[in-house]
C-alpha positions in Angstrom: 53.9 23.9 -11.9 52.1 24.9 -15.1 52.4 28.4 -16.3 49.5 30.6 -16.3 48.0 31.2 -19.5 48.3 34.7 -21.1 44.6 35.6 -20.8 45.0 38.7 -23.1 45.5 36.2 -26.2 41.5 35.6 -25.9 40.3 39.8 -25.8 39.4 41.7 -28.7 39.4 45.5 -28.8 36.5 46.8 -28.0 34.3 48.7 -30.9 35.1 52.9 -31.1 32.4 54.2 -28.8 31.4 50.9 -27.1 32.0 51.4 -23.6 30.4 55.2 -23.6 27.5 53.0 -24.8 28.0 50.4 -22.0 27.9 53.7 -19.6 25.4 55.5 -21.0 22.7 52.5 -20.6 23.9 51.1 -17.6 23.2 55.1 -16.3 19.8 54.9 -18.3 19.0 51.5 -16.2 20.1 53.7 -13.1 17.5 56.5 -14.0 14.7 54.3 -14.5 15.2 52.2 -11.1 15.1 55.5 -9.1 12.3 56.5 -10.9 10.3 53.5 -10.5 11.3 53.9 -6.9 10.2 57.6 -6.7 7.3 56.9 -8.2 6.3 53.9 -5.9 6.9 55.9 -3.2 4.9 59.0 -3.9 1.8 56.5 -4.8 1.9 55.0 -1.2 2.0 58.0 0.0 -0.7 59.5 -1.6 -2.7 56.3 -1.2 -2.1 56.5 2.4 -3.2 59.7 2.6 -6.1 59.2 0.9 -7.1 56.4 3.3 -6.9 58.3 6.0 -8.8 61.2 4.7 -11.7 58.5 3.9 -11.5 56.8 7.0 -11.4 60.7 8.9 -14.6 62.1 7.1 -16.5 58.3 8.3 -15.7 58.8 11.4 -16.5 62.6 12.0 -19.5 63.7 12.4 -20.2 65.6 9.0 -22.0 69.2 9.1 -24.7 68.3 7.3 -25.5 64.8 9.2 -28.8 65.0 10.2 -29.7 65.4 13.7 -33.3 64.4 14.6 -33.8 62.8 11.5 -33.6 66.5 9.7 -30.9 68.1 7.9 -29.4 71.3 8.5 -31.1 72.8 5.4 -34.9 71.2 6.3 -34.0 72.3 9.8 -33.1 76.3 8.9 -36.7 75.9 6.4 -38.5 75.2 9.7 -37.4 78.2 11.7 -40.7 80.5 10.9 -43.0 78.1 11.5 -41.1 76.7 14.8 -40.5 80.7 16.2 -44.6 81.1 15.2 -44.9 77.5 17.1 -47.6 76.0 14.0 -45.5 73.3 13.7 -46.7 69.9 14.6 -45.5 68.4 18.2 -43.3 65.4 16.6 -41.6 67.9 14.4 -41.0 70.9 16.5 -39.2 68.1 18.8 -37.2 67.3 15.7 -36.7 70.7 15.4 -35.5 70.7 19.2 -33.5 68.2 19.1 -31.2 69.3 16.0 -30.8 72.7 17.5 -29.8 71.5 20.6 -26.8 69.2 18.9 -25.9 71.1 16.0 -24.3 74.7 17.0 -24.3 76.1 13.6 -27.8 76.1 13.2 -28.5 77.4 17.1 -26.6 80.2 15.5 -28.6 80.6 12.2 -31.5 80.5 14.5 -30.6 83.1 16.8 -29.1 85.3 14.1 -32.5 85.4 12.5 -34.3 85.8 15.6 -32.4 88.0 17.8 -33.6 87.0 21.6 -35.2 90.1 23.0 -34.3 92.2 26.3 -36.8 90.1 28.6 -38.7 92.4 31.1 -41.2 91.7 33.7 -44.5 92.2 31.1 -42.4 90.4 28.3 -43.0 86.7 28.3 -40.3 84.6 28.5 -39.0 84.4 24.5 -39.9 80.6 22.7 -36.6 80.0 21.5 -33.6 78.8 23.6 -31.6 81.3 25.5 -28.3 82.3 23.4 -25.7 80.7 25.8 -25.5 76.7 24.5 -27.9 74.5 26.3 -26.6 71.9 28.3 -27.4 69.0 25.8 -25.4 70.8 22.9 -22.2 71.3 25.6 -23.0 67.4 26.5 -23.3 67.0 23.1 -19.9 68.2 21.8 -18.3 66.1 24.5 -19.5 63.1 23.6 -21.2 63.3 19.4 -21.9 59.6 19.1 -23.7 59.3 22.6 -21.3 56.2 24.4 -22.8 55.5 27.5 -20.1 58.3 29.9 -20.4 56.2 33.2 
């Protein structure tokens, strides 16, 4: 049987200071990696977030999507002349239309022109009555008009 050999006859002494170096960057390399991996993280996150928010305002219908082909600000600009009915038959319809699926300017509207007390010698008022007309409850069941049956 051969002896084993002495392996301390090959090691040195380390330098003064040379393993707190060791430790130090080896702790340094440790640092960085949970950084990197911190960092990584909190980018997915944020990307995913941000995806979603994208794909969220797409898909919902946005408050200033035009209904009718008008917007809600051309739609609010047509109010005197619609209550005075001198608009023209294609755009009163518009006009129509975009009150009957967009609630916040059917309140615009009726907050700029109150609906009177109706009495027998009053006519009945041009404007829709103040409770929501069955298109805008239809409407807010079902915004992007699938076929229901």
């Amino acid at each position: 049987m051969n002896p084993s050999p002495r392996l301390t006859d090959d090691w040195t002494a380390c330098p003064a200071g040379e393993l707190q170096r060791l430790v130090r960057a080896q702790q340094t390399r440790e640092r960085l990696r949970r950084w990197r991996q911190i960092t990584a993280t909190t980018a997915a996150v944020f990307l995913c977030v941000l995806g979603y928010l994208a794909l969220a305002t797409r898909m919902a219908p946005s408050a200033f999507e035009p209904y009718a082909g008008l917007g809600c600000q051309e739609c609010k600009e047509l109010f005197d002349a619609y209550h005075a009915h001198t608009l023209d038959a294609q755009l009163a319809t518009q006009v129509r239309t975009h009150l009957d699926r967009c609630p916040k300017c059917l309140d615009a509207y009726h907050a700029q022109f109150p609906t009177p007390s109706v009495s027998a010698t009053q006519p009945t008022p041009p404007h829709p009555p103040r409770s929501a007309s069955f298109e805008v409850a239809l409407y807010r069941a079902n915004p992007h008009g699938e076929a229901l049956f």
